[in-house]
DORO-75528 format. One record per residue (C-alpha): residue number from 1; chain; x, y, z. Coordinates in steps of 0.05 Angstrom, whole numbers. Last residue first. Example, Ala and Ser with C-alpha at 12.3 -4.5 7.8 and 13.67 -1.06 7.14 Angstrom:
REM residues 2
   n chain      X      Y      Z
   2     A    273    -21    143
   1     A    246    -90    156
REM end
This chain:
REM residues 244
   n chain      X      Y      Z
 244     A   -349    824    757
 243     A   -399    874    783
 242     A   -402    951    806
 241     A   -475    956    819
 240     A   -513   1032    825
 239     A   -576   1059    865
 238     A   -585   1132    853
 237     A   -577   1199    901
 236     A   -629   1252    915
 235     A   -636   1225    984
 234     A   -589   1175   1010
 233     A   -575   1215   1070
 232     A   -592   1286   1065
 231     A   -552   1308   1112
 230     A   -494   1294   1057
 229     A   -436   1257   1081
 228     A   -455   1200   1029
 227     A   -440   1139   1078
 226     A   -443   1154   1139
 225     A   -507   1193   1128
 224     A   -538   1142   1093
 223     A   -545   1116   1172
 222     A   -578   1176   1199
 221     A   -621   1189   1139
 220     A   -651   1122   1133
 219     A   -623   1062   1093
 218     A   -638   1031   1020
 217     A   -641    965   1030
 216     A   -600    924    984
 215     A   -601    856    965
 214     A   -535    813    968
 213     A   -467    802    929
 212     A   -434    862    970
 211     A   -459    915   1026
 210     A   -399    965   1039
 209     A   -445   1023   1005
 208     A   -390   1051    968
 207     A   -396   1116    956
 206     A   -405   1145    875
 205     A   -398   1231    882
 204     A   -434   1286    891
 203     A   -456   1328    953
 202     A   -493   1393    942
 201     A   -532   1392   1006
 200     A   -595   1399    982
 199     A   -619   1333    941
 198     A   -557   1296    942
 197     A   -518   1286    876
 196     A   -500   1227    845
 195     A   -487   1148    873
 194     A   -499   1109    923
 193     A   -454   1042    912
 192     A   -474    964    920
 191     A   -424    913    906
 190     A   -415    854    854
 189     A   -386    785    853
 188     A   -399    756    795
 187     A   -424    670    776
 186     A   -480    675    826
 185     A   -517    737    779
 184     A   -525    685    715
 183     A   -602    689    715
 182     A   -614    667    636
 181     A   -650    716    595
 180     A   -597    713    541
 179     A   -543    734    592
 178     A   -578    755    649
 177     A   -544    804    711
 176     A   -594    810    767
 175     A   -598    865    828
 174     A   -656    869    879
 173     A   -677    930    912
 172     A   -706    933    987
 171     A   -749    992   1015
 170     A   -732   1036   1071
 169     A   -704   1102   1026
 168     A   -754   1098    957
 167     A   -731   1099    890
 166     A   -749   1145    844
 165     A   -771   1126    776
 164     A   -738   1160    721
 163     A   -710   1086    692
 162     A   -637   1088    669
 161     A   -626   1024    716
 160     A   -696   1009    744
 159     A   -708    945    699
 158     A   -782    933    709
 157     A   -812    860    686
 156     A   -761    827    753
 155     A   -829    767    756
 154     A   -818    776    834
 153     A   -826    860    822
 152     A   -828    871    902
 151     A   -759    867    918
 150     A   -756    926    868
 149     A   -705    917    808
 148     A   -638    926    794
 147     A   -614    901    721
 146     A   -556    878    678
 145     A   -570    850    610
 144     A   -511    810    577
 143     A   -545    788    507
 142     A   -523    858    473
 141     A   -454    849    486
 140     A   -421    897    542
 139     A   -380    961    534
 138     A   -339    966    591
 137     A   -306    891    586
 136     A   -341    847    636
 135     A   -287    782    666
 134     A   -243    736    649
 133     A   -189    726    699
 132     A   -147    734    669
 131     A    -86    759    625
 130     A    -76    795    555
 129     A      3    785    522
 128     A    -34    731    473
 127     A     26    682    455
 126     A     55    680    383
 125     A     89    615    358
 124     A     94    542    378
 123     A    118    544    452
 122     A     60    588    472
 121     A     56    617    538
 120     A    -10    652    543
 119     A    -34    608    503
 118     A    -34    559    565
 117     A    -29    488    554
 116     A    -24    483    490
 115     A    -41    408    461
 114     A    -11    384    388
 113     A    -47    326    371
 112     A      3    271    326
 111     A     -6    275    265
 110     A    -68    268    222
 109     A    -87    231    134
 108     A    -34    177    140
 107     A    -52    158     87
 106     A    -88    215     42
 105     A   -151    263     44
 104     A   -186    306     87
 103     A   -112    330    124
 102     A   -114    341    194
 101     A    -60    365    242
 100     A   -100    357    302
  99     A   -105    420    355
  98     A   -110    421    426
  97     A   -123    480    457
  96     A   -120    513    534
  95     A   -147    585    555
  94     A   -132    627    611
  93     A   -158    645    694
  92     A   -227    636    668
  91     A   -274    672    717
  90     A   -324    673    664
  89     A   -310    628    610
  88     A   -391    605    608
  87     A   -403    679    580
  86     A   -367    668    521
  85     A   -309    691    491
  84     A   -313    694    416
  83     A   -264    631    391
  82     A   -230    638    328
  81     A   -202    587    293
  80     A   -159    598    227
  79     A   -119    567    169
  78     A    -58    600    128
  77     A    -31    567     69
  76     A     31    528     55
  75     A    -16    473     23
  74     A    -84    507      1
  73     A   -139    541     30
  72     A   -125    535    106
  71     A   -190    517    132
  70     A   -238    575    167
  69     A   -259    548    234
  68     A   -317    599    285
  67     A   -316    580    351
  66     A   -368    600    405
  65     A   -430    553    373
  64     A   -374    506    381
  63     A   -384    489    449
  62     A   -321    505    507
  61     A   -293    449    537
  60     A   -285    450    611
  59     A   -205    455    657
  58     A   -200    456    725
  57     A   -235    469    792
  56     A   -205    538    790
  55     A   -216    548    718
  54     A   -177    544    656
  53     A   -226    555    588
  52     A   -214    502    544
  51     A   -215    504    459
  50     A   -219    445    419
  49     A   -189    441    340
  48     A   -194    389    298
  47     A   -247    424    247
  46     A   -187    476    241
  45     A   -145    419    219
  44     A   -183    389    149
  43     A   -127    413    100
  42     A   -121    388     27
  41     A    -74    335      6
  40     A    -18    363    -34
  39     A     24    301    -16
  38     A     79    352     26
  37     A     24    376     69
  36     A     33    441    101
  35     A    -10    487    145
  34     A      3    547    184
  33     A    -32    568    237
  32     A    -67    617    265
  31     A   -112    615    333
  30     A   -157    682    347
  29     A   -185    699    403
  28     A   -251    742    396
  27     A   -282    784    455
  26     A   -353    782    473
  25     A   -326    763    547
  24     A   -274    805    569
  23     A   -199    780    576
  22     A   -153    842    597
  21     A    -96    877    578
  20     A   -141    929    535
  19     A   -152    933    465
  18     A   -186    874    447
  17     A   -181    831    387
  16     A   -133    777    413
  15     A    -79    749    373
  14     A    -44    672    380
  13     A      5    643    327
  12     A      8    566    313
  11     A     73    551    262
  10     A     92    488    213
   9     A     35    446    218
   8     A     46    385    191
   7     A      0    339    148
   6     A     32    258    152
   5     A     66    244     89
   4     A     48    194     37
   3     A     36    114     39
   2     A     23     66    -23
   1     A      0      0      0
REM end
């Protein structure tokens, strides 16, 4: 039986599309590598390709409805995976691949699986320079939907961020980040602020409430005193959530 040559690939580069040092979710990583067969066969690696988002408990596999393959379109060429950051990476510390040189035709049509531990510190090529955790970039995608609602509104129909409304001091407010309508608000930690200008006293600023990753009831004078400075207490001031 007539044998050829195993599919190599000759170089894996990394690049990230952000701008800042950080990973953010709606962000696209971008794998690169460079193909060669010496047969001629054509390329079938970026369909061998599995992306891992590094946890604290470990390593999971991320689906491919986040990666997007483009084939390398002839021998010596280019081929691609790109993997948008999802929502499920959250907290991810880095990312881990393993790639199969992959050829659709020929004998032996794959080589042996190349697996990169960290692409962060890749031996191959190109390393992304960004670091983790993953977290919220400041301009969110359109499916991340945070909210802070009434203790009261059980079916959370009223978003009160933006929302004229006025809240009320003694009553309890709720906050909820969704992605795609599903309640993700255990995976951040986030922190309550007042934050504004007070209704006489001329006070402005954002002050850290001190209460964290629980509802918020919004206090009386004396107490929103401590933390605004303004006699007014809480009054004339908004409800705000730093997450991530």
């Amino acid at each position: 039986m007539i044998q050829g040559h195993a599919p190599k690939l000759n170089k894996i580069d990394f690049l990230f599309s952000g701008a800042g040092t950080k990973l953010t979710i709606g962000e696209k990583i971008q794998l690169e590598y460079n193909y060669q067969d010496e047969d001629g066969d054509a390329d079938d690696s970026a369909n061998h390709i599995e992306w891992y988002a590094i946890t604290s408990t470990g390593e999971k596999q991320l689906p491919a409805t986040d990666i997007s393959n483009t084939l390398a379109p002839d021998n010596s060429a280019t081929g691609k995976s790109t993997l948008t950051i999802p929502t499920s990476a959250l907290g991810a510390t880095g990312f881990k691949v393993k790639i199969i040189p992959t050829s659709l035709t020929g004998i032996p049509s794959i080589s042996e699986t190349i697996t990169i531990d960290d692409i962060a510190a890749n031996p191959h090529g190109t390393s992304i320079s960004v670091t983790g955790p993953v977290g919220f970039g400041d301009k969110l995608p359109s499916h991340i939907v945070p909210g802070i609602y009434a203790s009261t509104d059980t079916g959370f129909t009223t978003n009160l961020i933006g929302n004229p409304a006025s809240l009320q001091v003694n009553n309890k407010y709720i906050f909820k980040l969704f992605d795609n309508g599903q309640d993700i608000t255990d995976r951040v930690n986030y922190t309550w602020y007042l934050e504004g200008k007070s209704a006489t006293d001329g006070k402005t600023g954002a002050f850290n409430t001190g209460v964290k990753n629980t509802d918020y009831t919004v206090p009386a004078n004396i107490t929103a005193t401590l933390i605004t400075g303004s006699i007014d207490g809480a009054q004339g001031f908004s409800l705000a959530v730093d997450y991530e």
